[in-house]
C-alpha positions in Angstrom: -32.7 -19.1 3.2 -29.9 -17.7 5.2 -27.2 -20.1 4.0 -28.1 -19.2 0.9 -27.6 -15.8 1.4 -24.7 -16.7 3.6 -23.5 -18.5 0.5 -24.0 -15.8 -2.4 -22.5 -13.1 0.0 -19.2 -15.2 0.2 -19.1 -15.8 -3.9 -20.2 -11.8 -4.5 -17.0 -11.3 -1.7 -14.5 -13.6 -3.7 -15.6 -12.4 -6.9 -15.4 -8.4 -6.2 -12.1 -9.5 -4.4 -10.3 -10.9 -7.3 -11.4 -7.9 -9.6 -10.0 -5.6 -7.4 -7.1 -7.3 -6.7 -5.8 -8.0 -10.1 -7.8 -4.5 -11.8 -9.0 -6.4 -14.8 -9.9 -2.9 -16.4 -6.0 -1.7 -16.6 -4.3 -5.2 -18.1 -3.9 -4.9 -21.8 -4.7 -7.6 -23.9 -2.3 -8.0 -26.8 -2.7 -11.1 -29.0 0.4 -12.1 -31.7 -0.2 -10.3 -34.4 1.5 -12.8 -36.6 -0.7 -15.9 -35.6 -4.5 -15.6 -35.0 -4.7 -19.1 -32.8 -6.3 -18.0 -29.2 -2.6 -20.5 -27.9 -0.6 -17.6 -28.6 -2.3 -14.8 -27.1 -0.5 -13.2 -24.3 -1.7 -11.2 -21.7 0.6 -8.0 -21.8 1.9 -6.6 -18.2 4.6 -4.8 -17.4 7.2 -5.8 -14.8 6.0 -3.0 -11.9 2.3 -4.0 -12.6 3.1 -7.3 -11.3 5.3 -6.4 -9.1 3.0 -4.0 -7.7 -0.2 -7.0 -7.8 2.0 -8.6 -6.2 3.0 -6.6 -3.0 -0.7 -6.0 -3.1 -2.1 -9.4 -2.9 0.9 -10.3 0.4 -0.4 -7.2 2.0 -4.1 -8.2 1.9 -3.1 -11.5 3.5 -1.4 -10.2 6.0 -4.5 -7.5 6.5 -6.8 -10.7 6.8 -4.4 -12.6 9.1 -4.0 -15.4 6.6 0.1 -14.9 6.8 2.3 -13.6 9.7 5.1 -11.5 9.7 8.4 -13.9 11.5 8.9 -12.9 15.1 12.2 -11.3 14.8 11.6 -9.8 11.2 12.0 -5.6 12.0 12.1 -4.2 8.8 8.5 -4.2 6.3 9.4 -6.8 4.3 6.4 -8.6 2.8 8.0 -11.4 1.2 9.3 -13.0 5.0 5.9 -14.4 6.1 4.4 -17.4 8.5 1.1 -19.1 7.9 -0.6 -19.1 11.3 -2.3 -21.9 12.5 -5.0 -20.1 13.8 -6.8 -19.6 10.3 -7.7 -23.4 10.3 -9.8 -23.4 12.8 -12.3 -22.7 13.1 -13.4 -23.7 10.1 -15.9 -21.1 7.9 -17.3 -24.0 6.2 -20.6 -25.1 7.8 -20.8 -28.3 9.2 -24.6 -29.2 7.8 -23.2 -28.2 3.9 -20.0 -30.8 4.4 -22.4 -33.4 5.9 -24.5 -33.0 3.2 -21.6 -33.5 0.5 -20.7 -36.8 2.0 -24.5 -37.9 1.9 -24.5 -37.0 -1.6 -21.3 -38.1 -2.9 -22.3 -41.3 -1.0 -25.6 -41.4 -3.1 -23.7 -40.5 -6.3 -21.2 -43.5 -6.1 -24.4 -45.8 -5.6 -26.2 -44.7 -8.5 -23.2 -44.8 -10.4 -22.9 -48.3 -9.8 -26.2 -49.8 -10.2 -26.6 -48.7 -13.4 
């Protein structure tokens, strides 16, 4: 029961994550008003709104240690980053759940072939 909670709690994370990040609320939809086809709707946003999700999304990473900042770099840029090593290991994904996909892709490919 706790990897399951363990498991929801990660999802609920990347889902309330990625509204945040990209505020879903303040992009304004626009579709062509000359052709009704959902192919040439466009989602309207400005220049500084991206710009701005941008800058946000490099400074969250660098928050969460997924990107460094170069050792001689003085000034706050945030497009002059590293990715560390260090966020490979260890690795947040449970060894038991990626045993358990190898069993069952195993058991998969034999089913798929006997029948």
């Amino acid at each position: 029961m706790a990897k399951f909670n363990f498991a929801f709690g990660s999802a609920l994370l990347v889902v309330l994550f990625v509204i945040c990040c990209f505020n879903f609320a303040d992009a304004t939809h626009q579709p062509n008003e000359d052709d009704n086809d959902a192919k040439d709707e466009t989602l309207a946003i400005g220049e500084f709104e991206l710009k701005r999700m941008a800058q946000y999304a490099i400074e969250w990473c660098h928050n969460n240690a997924l990107i460094l900042r170069r050792k001689g770099d003085k000034g706050n840029r945030g497009d002059a980053a590293l990715f560390p090593p260090l966020t490979l290991f260890p690795s947040p994904f449970p060894r038991d759940a990626k045993k358990f996909h190898a069993r069952s892709e195993e058991i998969d490919e034999q089913k798929w072939r006997t029948n």
